[in-house]
N, C-alpha and C positions, 0 to 999 in steps of 0.2 A: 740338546736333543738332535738338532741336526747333523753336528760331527761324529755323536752316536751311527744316524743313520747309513753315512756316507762310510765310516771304520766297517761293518756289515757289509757292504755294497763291495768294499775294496777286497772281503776276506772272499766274496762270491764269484771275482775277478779271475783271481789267481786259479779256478778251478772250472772254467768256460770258454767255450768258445770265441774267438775277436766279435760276430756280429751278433753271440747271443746277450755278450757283455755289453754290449753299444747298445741293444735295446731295452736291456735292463736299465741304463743307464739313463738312457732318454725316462724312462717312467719314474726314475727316483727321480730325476728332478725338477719334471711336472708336480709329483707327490709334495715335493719340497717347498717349490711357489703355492701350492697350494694348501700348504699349513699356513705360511708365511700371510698369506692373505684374508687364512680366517683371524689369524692372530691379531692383526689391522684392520678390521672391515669396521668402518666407522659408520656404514650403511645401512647394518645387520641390523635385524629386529631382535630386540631382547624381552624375553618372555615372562611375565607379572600377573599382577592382579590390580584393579580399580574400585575406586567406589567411590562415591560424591557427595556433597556438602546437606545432608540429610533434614536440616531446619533454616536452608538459603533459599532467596530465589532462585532465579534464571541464573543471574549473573554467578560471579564471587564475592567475595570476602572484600569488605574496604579496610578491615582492619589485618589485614595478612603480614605474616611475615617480614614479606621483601620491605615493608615501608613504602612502598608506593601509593597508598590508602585509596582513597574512592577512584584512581588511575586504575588499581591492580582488581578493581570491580568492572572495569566497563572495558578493556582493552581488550583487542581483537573479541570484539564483539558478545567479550563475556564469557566466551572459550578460555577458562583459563582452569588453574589446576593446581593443589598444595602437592606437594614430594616430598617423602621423608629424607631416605640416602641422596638421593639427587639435588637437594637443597645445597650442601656442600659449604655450609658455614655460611651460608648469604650469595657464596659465589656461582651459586643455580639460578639465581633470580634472572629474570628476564632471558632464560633459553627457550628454545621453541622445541617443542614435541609432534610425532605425530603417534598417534595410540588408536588405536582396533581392537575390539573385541573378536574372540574366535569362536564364539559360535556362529555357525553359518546358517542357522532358523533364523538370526535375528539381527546378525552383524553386517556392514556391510566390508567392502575390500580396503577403502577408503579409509575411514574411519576419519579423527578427529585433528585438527591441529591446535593443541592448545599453546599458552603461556606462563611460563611459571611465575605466580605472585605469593606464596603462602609454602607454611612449612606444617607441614604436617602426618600423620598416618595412622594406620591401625588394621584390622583384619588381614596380616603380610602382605600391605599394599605397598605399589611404590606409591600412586597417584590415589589424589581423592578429586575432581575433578568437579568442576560445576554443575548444576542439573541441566544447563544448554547443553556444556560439551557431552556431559554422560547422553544424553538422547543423542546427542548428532552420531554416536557410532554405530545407530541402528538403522536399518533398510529403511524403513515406515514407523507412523505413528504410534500403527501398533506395535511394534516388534520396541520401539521406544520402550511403551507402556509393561511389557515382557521384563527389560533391562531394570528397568524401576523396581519392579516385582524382586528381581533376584537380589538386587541392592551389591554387590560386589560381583566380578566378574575375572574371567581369566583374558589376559590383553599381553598384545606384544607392541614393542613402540621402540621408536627410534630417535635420533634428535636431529633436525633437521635446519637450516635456518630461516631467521625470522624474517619477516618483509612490510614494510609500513610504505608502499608507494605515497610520494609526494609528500614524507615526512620526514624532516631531519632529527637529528638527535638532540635532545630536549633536556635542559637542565630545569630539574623544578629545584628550588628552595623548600627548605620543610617548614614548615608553620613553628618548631620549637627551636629556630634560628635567631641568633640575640644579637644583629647589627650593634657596632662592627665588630662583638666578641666573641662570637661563636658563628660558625657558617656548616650549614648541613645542607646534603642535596641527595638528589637520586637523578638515575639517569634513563629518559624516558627513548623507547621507539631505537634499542639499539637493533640494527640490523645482523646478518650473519649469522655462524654457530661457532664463536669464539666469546672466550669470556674475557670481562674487564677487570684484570688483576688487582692495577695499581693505579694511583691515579694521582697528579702533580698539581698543584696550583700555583702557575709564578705570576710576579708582578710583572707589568707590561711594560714598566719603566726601567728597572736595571735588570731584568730577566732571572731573579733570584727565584730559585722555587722549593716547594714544602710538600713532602709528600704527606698523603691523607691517611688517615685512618677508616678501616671498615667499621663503624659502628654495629651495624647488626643488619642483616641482611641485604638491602643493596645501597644501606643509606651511608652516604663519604661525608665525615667529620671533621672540622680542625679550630682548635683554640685559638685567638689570635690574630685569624686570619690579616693575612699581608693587605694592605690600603691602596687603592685606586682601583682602575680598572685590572682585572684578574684574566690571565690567560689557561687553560683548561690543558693538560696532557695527560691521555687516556692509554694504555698499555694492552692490548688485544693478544691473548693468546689462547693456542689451542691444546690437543689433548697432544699434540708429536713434539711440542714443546713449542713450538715456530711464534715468536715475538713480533710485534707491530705497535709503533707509537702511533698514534692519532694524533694532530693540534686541532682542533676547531676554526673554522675562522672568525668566528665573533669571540667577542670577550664578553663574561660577565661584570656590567658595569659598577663603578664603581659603588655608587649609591644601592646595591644587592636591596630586597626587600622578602623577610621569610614569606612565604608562598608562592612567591610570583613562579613566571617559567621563561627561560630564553634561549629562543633557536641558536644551536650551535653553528650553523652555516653548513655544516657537513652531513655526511651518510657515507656507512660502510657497507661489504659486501665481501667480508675477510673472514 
């Protein structure tokens, strides 16, 4: 489209003035950056519809999607949110949002920042959203009680990244983890707004490593897993393509135990 535009510009050349063409010029290619940047704008609000967990509490769902279970109920304070399209096969899970409603009787500018734990949709929503975060996009109590009322809503959101001050990233074990022949996990408090593609598990002894399997929505699998202590290699990328290996500094020990959780030593901001 844009050599399209520029072939135009050239046929306009040949029939103008030197400084009327020079200021023609300067405007195509103001015009020009500025397609290119709505084309890229990773900032932009994208315009939807919400609606929320209609028979939940406050919180969410412990049995959601992601795998994260009674984590994906209480995290970031409960503010959290299923997505249909933005699920992305499991690889939505744990992004951060922020969403607002646009009525202005009852919304406010703010709006909410949720976390994705749960996959879900219906009345052409992207988000079904807690009954915390669905209130918190409103001015007041009442204008809440309004939101309630209409039960779906017209919202624009954007994706933003997450932030867990004074938390590093969290390897929980899944409780259907069969020491030492099956090993599952989930990965909690990741920061940033990149997603975790891929994910390595080597031994800490001769540095062989096995890549995982996604099981279903954020939870990493593998048969067999390799014996001793386990070194963790996490694959971070974005939507421009831009790749980043993570290592952790701790390892998960060798004696693993399904449930437990163990501080990675690290945190991103990638």
């Amino acid at each position: 489209m844009h050599y399209q535009i520029l072939f135009v510009v050239f046929l306009v050349f040949a029939t103008m003035a030197p400084l009327q063409a020079l200021a023609i010029l300067f405007a195509t290619s103001l015009f020009i950056q500025n397609l290119g940047d709505a084309a890229t704008c990773s900032d932009c609000f994208v315009h939807s519809r919400a609606a929320y967990y209609p028979n939940s509490d406050e919180q969410g769902s412990d049995t959601g999607r992601c795998g994260f279970g009674t984590f994906g109920a209480t995290i970031n304070d409960g503010d959290v949110s299923a997505v249909s399209d933005l699920y992305r096969d499991g690889l939505g899970c744990g992004a951060c949002y922020q969403v607002r409603c646009t009525n202005s009787n009852y919304c406010s500018d703010k709006g909410v920042t949720v976390v994705i734990t749960d996959h879900g949709g219906g009345h052409q929503t992207d988000f079904i959203l807690s009954r915390r975060a669905f209130g918190r996009m409103a001015q007041t109590t009442d204008a809440a009680a309004s939101l309630f009322a209409l039960g779906v809503v017209d919202i624009e959101y954007r994706r933003i990244s997450c932030s867990y001050p004074n938390k590093n990233i969290t390897i929980k074990i899944d409780e259907n983890s069969n020491y030492p022949n099956y090993l599952a996990f989930v990965i909690w408090y990741q920061q940033g707004k990149k997603d975790i593609t891929a994910v390595q598990l080597c031994e800490t002894q001769n540095f062989v490593c096995k890549l995982l399997d996604r099981s279903y929505g954020a939870v990493w699998t593998t048969t067999s897993p390799p014996s001793g202590p386990l070194s963790l290699r996490m694959l971070f990328s974005d939507e421009d393509g831009e790749e980043t290996w993570v290592v952790p500094l701790n390892n998960i020990p060798g004696n693993w135990k399904p449930g437990e959780t163990y501080d990675s030593g690290v945190q991103v901001n990638v």
